[in-house]
Structure formats: structure tokens, C-alpha cells
N, CA, C and O atoms as CSV, one atom per row, in Angstrom:
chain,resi,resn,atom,element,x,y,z
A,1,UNK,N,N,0.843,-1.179,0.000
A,1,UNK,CA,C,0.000,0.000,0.000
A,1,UNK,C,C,0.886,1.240,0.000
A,1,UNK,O,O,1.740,1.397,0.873
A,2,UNK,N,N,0.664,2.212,-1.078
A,2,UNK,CA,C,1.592,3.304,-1.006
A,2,UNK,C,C,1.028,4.069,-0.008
A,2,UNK,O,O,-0.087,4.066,0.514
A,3,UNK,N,N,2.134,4.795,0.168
A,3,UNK,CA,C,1.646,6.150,1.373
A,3,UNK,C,C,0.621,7.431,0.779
A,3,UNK,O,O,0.486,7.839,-0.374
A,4,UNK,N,N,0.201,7.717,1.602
A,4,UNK,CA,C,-0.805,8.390,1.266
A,4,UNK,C,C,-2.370,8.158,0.677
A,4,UNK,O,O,-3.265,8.944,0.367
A,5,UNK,N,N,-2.232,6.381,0.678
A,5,UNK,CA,C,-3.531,5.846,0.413
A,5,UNK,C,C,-4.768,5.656,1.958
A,5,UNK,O,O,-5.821,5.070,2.211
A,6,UNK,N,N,-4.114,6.264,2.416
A,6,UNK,CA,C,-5.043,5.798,4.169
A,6,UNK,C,C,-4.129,6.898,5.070
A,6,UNK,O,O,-3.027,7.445,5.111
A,7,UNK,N,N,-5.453,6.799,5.775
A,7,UNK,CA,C,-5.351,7.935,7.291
A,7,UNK,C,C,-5.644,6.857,8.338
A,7,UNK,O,O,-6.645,6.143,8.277
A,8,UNK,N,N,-4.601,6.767,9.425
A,8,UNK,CA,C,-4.886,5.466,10.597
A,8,UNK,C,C,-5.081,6.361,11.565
A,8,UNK,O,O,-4.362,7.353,11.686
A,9,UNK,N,N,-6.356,6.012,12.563
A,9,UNK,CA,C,-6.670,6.617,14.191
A,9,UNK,C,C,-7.845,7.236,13.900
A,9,UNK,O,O,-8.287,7.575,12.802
A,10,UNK,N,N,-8.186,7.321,14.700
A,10,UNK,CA,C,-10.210,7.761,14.841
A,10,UNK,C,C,-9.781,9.441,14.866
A,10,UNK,O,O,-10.740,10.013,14.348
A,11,UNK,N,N,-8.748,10.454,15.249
A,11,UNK,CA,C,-8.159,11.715,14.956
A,11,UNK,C,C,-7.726,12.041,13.603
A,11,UNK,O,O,-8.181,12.917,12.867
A,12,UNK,N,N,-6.820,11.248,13.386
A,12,UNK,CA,C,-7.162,11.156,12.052
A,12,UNK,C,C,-8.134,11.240,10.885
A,12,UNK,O,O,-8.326,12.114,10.039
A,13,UNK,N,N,-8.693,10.037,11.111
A,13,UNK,CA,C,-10.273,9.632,10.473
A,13,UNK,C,C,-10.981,11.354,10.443
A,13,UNK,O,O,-11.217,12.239,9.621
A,14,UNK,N,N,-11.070,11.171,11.487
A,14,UNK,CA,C,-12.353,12.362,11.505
A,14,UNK,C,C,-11.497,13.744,11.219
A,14,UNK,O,O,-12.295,14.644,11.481
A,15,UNK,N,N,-10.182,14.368,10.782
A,15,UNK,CA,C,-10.195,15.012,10.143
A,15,UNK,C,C,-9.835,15.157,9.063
A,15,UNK,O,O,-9.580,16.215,8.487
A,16,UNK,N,N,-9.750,13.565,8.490
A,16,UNK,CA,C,-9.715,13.661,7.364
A,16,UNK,C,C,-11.157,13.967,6.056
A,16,UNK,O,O,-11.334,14.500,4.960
A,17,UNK,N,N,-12.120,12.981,7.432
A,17,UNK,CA,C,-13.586,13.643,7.052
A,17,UNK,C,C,-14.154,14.598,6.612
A,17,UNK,O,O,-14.983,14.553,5.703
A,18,UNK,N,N,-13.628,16.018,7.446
A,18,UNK,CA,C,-13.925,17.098,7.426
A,18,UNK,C,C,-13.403,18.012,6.482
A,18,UNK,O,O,-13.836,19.050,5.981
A,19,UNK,N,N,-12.213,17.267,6.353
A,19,UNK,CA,C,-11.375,17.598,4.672
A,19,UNK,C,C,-11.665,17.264,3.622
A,19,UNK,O,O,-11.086,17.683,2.620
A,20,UNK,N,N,-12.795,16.287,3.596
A,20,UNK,CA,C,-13.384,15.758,2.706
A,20,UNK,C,C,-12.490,15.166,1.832
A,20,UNK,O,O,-12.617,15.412,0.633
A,21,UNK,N,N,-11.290,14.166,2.348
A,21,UNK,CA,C,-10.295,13.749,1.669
A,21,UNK,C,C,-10.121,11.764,1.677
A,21,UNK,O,O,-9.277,10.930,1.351
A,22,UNK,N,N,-11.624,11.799,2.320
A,22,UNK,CA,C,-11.721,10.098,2.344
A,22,UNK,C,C,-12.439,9.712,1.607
A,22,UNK,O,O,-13.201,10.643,1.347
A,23,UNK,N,N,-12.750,8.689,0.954
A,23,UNK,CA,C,-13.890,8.119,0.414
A,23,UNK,C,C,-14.107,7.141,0.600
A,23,UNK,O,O,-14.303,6.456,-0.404
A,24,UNK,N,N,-14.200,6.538,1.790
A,24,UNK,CA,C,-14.632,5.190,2.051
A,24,UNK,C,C,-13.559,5.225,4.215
A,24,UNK,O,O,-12.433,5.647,4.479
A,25,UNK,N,N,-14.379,4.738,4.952
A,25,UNK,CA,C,-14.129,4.297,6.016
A,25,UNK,C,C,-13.940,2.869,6.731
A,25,UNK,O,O,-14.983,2.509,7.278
A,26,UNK,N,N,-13.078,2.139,6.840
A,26,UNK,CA,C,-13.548,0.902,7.778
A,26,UNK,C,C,-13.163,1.531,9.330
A,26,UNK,O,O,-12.465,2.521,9.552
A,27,UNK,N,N,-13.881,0.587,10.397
A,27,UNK,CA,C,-13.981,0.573,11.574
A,27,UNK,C,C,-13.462,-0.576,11.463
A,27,UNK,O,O,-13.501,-1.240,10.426
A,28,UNK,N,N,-12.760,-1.032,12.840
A,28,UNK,CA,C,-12.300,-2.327,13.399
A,28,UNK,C,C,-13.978,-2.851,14.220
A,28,UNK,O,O,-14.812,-2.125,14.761
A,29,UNK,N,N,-13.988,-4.212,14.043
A,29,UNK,CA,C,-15.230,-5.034,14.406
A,29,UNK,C,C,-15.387,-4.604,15.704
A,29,UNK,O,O,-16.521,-4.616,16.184
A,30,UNK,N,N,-14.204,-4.128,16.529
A,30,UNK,CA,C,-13.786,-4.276,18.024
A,30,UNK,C,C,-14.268,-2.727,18.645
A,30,UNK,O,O,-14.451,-2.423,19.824
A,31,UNK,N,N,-14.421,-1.740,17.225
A,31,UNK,CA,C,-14.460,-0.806,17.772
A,31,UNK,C,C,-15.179,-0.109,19.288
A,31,UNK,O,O,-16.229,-0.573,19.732
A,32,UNK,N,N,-14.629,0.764,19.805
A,32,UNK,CA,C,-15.527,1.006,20.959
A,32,UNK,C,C,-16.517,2.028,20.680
A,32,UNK,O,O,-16.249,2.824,19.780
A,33,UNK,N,N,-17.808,2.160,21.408
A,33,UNK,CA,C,-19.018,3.040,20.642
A,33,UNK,C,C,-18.761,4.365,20.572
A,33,UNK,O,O,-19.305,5.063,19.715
A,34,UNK,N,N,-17.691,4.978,21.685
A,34,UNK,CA,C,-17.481,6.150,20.835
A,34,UNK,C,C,-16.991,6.576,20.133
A,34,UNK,O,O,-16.870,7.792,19.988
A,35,UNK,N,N,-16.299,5.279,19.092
A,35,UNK,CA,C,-15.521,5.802,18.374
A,35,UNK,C,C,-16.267,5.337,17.096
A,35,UNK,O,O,-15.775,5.851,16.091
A,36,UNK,N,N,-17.034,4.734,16.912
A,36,UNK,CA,C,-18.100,4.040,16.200
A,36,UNK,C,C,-18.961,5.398,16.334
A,36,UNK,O,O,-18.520,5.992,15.350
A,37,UNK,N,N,-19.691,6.079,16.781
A,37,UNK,CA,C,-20.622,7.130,16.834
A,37,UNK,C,C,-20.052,8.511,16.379
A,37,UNK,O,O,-20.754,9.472,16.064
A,38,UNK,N,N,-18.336,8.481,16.388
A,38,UNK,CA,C,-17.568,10.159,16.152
A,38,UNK,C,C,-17.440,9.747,14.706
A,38,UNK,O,O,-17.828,10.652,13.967
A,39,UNK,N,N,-17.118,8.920,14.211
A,39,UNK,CA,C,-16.189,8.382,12.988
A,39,UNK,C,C,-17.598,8.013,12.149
A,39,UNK,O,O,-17.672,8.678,11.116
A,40,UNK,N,N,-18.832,7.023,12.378
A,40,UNK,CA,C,-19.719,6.790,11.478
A,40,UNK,C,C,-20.587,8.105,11.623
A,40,UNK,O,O,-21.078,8.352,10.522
A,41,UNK,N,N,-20.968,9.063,12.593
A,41,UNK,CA,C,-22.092,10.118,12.193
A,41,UNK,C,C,-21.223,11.135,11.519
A,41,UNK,O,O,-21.788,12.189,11.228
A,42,UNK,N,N,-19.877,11.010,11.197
A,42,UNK,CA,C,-19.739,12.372,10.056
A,42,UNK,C,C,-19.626,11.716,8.936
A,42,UNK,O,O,-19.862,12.222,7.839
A,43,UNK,N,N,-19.091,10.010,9.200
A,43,UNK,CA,C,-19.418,9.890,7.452
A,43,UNK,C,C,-20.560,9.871,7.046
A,43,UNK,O,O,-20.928,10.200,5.918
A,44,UNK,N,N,-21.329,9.421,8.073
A,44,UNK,CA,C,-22.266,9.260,7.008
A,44,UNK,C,C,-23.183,10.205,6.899
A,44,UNK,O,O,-24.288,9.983,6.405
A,45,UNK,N,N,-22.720,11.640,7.465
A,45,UNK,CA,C,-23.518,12.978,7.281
A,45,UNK,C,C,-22.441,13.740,6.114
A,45,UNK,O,O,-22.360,14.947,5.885
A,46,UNK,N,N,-21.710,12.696,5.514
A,46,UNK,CA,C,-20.837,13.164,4.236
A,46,UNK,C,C,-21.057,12.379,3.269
A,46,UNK,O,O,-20.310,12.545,2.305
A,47,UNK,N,N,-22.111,11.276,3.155
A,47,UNK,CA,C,-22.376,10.259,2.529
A,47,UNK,C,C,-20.870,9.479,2.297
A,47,UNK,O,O,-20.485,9.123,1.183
A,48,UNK,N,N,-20.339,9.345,3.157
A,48,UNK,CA,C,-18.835,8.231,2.743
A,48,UNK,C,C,-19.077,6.886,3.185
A,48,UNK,O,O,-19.295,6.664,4.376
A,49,UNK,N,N,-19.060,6.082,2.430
A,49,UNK,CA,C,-19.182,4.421,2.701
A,49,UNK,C,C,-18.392,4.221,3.821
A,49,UNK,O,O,-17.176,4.396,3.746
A,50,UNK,N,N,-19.067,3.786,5.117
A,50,UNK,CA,C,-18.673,2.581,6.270
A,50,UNK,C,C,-18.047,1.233,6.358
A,50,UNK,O,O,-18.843,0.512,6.959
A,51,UNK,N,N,-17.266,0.749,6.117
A,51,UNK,CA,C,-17.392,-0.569,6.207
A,51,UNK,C,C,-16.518,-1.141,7.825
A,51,UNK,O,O,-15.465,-0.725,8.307
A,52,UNK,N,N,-17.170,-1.885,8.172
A,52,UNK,CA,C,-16.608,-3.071,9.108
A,52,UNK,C,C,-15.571,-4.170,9.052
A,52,UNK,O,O,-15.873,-5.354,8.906
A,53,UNK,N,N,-13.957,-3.585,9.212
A,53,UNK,CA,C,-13.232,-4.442,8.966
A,53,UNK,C,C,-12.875,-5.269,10.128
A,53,UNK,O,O,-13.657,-5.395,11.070
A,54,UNK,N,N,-11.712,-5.842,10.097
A,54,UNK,CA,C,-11.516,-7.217,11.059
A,54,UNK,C,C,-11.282,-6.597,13.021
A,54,UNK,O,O,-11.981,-5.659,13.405
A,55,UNK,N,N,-10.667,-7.005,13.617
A,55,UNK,CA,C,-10.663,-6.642,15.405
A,55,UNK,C,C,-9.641,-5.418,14.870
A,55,UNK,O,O,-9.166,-5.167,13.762
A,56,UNK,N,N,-9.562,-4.963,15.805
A,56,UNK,CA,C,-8.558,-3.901,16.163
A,56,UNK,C,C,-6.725,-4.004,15.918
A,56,UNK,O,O,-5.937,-3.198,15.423
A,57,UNK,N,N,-6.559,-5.183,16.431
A,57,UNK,CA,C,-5.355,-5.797,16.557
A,57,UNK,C,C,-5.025,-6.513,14.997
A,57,UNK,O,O,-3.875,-6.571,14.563
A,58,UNK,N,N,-6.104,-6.991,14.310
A,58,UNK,CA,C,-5.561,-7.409,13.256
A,58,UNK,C,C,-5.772,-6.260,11.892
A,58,UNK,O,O,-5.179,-6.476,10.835
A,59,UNK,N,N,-6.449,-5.349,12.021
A,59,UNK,CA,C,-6.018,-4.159,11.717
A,59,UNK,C,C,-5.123,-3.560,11.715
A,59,UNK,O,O,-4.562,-3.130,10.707
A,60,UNK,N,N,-4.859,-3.432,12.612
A,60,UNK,CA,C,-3.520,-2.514,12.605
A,60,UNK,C,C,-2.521,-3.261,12.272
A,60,UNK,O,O,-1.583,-2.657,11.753
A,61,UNK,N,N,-2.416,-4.373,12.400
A,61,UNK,CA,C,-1.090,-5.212,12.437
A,61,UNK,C,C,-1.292,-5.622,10.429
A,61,UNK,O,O,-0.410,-5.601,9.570
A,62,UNK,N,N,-2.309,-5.848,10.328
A,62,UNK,CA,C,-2.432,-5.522,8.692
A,62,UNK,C,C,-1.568,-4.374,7.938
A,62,UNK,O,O,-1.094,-4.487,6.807
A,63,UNK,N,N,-1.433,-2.988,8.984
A,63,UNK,CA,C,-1.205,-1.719,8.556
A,63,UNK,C,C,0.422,-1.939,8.975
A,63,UNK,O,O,0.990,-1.147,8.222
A,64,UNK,N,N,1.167,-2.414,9.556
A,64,UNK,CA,C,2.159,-2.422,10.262
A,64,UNK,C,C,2.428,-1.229,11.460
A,64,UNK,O,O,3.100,-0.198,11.503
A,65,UNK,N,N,1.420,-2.033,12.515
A,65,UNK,CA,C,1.045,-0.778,13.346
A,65,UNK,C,C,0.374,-1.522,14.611
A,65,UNK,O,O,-0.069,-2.639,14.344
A,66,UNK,N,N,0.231,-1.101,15.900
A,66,UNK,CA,C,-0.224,-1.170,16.998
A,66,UNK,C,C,-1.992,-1.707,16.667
A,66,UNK,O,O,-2.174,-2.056,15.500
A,67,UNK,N,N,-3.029,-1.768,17.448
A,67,UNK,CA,C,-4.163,-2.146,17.241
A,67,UNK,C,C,-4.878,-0.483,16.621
A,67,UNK,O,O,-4.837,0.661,17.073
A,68,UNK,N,N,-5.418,-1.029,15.550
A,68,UNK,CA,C,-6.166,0.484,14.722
A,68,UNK,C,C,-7.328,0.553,15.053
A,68,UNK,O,O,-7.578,-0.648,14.951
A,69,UNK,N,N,-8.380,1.053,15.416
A,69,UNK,CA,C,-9.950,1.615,15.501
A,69,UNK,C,C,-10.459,1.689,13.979
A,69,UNK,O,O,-11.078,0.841,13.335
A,70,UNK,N,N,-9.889,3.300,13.502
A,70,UNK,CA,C,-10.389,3.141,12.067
A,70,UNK,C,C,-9.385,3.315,11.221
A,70,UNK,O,O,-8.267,3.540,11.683
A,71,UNK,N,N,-9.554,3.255,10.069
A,71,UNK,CA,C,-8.958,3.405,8.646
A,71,UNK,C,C,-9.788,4.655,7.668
A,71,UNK,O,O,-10.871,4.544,7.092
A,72,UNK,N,N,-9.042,5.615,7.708
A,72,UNK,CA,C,-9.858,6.372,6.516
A,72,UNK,C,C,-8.847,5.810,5.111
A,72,UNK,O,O,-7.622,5.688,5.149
A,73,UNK,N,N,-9.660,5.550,4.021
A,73,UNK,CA,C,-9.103,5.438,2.850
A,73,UNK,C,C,-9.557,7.021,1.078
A,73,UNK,O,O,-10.539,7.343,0.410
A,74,UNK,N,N,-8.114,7.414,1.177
A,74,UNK,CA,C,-8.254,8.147,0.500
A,74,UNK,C,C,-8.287,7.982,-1.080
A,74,UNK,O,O,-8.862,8.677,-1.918
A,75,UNK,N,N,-7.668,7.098,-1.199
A,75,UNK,CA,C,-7.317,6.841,-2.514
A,75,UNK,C,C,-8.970,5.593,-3.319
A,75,UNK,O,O,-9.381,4.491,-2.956
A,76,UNK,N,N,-9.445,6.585,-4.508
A,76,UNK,CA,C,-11.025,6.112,-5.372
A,76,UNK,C,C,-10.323,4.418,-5.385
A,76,UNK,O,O,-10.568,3.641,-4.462
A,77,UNK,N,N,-9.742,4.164,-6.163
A,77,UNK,CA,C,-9.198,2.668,-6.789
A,77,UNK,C,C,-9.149,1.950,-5.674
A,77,UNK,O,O,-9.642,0.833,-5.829
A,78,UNK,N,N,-8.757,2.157,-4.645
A,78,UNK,CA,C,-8.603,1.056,-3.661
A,78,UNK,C,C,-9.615,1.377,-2.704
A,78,UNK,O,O,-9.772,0.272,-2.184
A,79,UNK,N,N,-10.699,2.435,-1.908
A,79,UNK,CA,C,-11.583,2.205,-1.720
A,79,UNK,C,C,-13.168,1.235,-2.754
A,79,UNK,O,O,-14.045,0.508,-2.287
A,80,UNK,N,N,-12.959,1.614,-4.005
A,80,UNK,CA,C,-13.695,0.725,-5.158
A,80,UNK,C,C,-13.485,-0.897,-4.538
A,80,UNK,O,O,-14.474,-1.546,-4.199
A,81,UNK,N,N,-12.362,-1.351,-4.455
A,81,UNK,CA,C,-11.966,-2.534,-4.084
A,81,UNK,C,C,-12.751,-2.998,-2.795
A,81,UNK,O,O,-13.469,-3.989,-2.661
A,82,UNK,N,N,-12.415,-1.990,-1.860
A,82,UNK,CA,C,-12.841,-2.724,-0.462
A,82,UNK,C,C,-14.455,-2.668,-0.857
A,82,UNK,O,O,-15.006,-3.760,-0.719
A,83,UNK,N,N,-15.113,-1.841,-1.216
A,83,UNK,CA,C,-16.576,-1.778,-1.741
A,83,UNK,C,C,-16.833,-2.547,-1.978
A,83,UNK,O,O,-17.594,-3.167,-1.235
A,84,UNK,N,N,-16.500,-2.972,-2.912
A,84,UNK,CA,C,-16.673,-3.944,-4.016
A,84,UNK,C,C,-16.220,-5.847,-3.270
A,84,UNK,O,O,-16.288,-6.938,-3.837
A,85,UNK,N,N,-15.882,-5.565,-2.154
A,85,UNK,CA,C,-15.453,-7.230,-1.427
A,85,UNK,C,C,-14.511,-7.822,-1.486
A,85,UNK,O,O,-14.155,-8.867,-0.942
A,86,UNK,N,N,-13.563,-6.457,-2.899
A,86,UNK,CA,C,-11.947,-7.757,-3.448
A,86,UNK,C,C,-11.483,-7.203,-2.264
A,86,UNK,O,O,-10.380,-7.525,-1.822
């Protein structure tokens, strides 16, 4: 994954939101509700696709990284993908 295709941390996330520089979100399955309630009510008061990816720990460790909450994904082509199930 090149750099600059994803924003990691629910601080992140949500200002990348507001930058309107994501197009597509996963949450970790594990997430905790307030971070599930900060991160899904601006996307989806930005219409940006949600999705539900794996625990926390295998998230992040996917990312080469500590346990992740969320993932903002910036980049169209590889949010299309996660959409899409590949």
C-alpha cells in the first residue's frame, strides 16, 4: 500500500472527514461506541461508505502498526476494491 492511500486513528479519520479527503471508512469489528458514533455520524452525514473491517489488533497489524480503531481510505481505486469485497 503506497503512502498516502489511508489515514490510521479515529483523529485522524475524523479530520480527514472534514477535509473531505476520504472516500470510504472501515472501523475495526472491536471498535468502541465512541468511536463508532464520532467516525460513522460524520461519514455518514458526508455520505462516505462505512465498512466493518476485522478486530482492532488485526487491523492494525495488517497496517504495520499497533491495534487500529479506524482506517480512513483516500485513494477512489482502492476504496472501489474494499466496496466492491476484493
Amino acid at each position: 500500500m503506497r503512502a498516502g492511500n489511508i489515514v490510521v486513528g479515529v483523529a485522524g479519520v475524523r479530520a480527514a472527514l472534514q477535509r473531505s479527503t476520504v472516500v470510504c471508512v472501515v472501523l475495526a469489528q472491536d471498535a468502541s461506541q465512541r468511536t463508532v458514533e464520532k467516525v460513522e455520524r460524520l461519514a455518514v452525514a458526508r455520505r462516505i461508505p462505512v465498512l466493518r473491517g476485522p478486530a482492532a489488533e488485526q487491523l492494525g497489524a495488517g497496517l504495520g502498526r499497533p491495534p487500529v480503531q479506524a482506517v480512513g481510505v483516500t485513494d477512489p481505486a482502492l476504496a472501489r476494491g474494499l466496496t466492491a469485497g476484493g
